[in-house]
N, C-alpha and C positions, 0 to 999 in steps of 0.2 A: 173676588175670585179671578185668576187668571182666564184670561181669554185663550181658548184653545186653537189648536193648529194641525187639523185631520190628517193634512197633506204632509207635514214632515214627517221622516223616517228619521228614527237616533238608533244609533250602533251604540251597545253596552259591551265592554268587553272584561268584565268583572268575571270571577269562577261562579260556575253554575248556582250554587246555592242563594249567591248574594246576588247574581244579576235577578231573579228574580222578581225579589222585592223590589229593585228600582225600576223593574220593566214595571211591575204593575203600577206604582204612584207615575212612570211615563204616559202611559196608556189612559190613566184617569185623566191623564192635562189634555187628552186626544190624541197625540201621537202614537203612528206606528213604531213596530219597536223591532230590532233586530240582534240577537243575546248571539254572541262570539265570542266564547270565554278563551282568553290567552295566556289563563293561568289552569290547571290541574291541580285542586288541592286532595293528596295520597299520605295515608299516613306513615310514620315514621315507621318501619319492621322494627317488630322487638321492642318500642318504646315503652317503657310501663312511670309509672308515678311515685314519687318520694314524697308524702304527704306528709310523712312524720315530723314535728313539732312545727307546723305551716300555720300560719295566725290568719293567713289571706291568701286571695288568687289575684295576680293581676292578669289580659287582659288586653293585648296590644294588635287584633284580630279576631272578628268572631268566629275565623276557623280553630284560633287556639284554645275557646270555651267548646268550639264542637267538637274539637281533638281529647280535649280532659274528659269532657263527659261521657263520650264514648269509653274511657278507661278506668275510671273513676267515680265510683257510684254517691259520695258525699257531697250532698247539695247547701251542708250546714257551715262552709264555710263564707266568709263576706267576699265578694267581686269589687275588684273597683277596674274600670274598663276605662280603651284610650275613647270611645267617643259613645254617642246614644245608640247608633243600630248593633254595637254589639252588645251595650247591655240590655237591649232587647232581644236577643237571642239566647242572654244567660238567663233571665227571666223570663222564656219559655221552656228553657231544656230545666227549669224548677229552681233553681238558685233563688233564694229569700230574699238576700242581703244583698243588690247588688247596686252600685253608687258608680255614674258616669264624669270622666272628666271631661266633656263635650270639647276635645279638642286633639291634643296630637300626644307624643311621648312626653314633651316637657311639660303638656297641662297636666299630661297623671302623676308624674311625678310632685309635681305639685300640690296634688289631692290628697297624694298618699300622706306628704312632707308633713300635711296642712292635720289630720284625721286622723292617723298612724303611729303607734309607739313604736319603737326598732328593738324595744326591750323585750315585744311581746313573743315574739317569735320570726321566722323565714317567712319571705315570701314567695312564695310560687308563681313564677312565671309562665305561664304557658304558650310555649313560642313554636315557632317554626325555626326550620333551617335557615332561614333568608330572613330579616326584621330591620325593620327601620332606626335610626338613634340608637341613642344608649340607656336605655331605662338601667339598667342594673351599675352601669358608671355611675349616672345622676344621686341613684338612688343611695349606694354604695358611699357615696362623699358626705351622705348625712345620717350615717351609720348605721345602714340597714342589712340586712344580708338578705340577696335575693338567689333562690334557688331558680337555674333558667331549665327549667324540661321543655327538651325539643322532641315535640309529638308529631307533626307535621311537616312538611315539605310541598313546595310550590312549583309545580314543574311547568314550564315555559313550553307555549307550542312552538314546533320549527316550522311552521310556514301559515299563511293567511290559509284557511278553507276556503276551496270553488267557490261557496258560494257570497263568501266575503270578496273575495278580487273580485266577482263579476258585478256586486255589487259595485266596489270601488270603480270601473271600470263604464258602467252605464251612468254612472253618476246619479246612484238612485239611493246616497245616504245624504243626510241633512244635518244633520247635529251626532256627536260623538262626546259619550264622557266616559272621562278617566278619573278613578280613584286610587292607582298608587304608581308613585315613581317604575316600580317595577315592569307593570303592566304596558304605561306607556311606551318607557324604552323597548319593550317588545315589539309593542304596534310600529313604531319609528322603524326597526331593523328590520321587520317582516315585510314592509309596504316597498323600501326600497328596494330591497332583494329581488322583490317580485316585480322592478319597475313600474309602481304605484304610486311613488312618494308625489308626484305633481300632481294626481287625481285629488291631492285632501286642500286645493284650494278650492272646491266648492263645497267645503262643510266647516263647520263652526264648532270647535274643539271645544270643551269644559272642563279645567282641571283642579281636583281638590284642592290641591296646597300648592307652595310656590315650588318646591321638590317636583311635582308632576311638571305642573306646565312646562319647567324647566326642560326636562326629557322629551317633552311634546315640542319643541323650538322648533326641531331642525327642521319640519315638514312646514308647509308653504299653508297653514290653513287659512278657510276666508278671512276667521274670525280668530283670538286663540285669549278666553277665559278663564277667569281663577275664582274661585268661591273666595269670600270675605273671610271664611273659617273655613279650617280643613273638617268639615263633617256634609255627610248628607243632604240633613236639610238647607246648609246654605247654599252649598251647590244646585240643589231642587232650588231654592228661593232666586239665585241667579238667571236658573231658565226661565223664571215663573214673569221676571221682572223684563225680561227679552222674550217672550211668548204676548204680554201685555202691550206689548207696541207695535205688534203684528196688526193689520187688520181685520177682521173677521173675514173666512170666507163666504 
């Protein structure tokens, strides 16, 4: 087991729904935790669903299985999701069928390539306005047709909340992680707007994939981390393995 660390404070700045779940596996390790979501997920006006002859759901956010399900009452189709925490979310919202690519757009694509006839029917994609890669290119080159319904939309805050700058400002956060490109390039343009960007060399960055960290660069952090896989747990497993060589208070 990880040795815990009472005294540090981590900033989650994931959309409400998801930072949750990571506050709570933060807070088991001991840490304080502070949720500042930089994302607003709003759904699409007017979006509705083209289910008709769909053989599957992909899967590339598990705002986009909570976007489908809210419009779409068929639980009987198979899911193949880009990583685990969102096929843990289709298989709570009751999806049977659901099979994880534990990794990014090109491992699903790979799942699908690997599991998937292209003869059997459309895939359905459930995306947002905004998505990373190109699943339906990848996909599309090995003759598949993917239908992309955009049910979602990601709206960006325009500025850090009070109580984030005053944090940033007393130097009272410790650790920060980022789970997508998107999210960080926000943190990066909201900290220096607000002349904060020097406050983030005394916290220690975590970034999913090498697309985050990338966007996380420009700021001066103490530390600036990458998970070995872009999913959850290795990110968790990277703090777990730098909380470990802490020493006990």
């Amino acid at each position: 087991m990880p040795l815990t660390a009472s005294s540090l404070r981590a900033l989650v700045t994931r959309p409400r729904e998801d930072s949750e779940a990571v506050a709570a596996a933060l807070v088991q390790r001991g840490l304080e935790v502070m949720i500042e979501p930089l994302l607003d997920i709003e759904p699409v006006p007017g979006a509705v669903v083209e289910a008709e002859g769909t053989q599957g759901i992909l899967v590339t956010s598990a705002n986009g299985i909570r976007a489908l399900a809210r419009l779409h009452s068929d639980r009987a189709l198979p899911v193949w999701t880009v990583g685990d925490a969102s096929a843990r979310v289709a298989r709570d919202l009751g999806y049977a069928q659901v099979e994880s690519a534990g990794g990014d757009v090109d491992t699903l694509a790979d799942l699908v390539a690997a599991k998937v006839d292209p003869a059997k029917g459309v895939l359905l994609h459930a995306a947002g306005t905004v998505n990373a890669g190109d699943l339906a290119g990848r996909l599309g080159a090995l003759g598949f047709q993917v239908r992309r319904q955009v049910l979602y939309q990601a709206v960006t805050a325009t500025a850090l909340t009070p109580d984030l700058s005053e944090a940033l400002k007393q130097g009272r956060l410790d650790l920060a992680l980022f789970f997508s490109p998107r999210t960080a390039a926000t943190f990066v343009r909201l900290a220096r707007a607000a002349g904060l960007g020097d406050t983030c060399a005394r916290i220690k960055a975590y970034g999913l994939s090498a697309n985050v960290s990338a966007q996380l660069a420009p700021l001066p952090w103490a530390v600036l981390r990458q998970a070995a896989e872009p999913t959850q747990a290795a990110l968790l497993a990277l703090l777990d393995d730098d909380l470990s060589r802490r020493t006990p208070a």
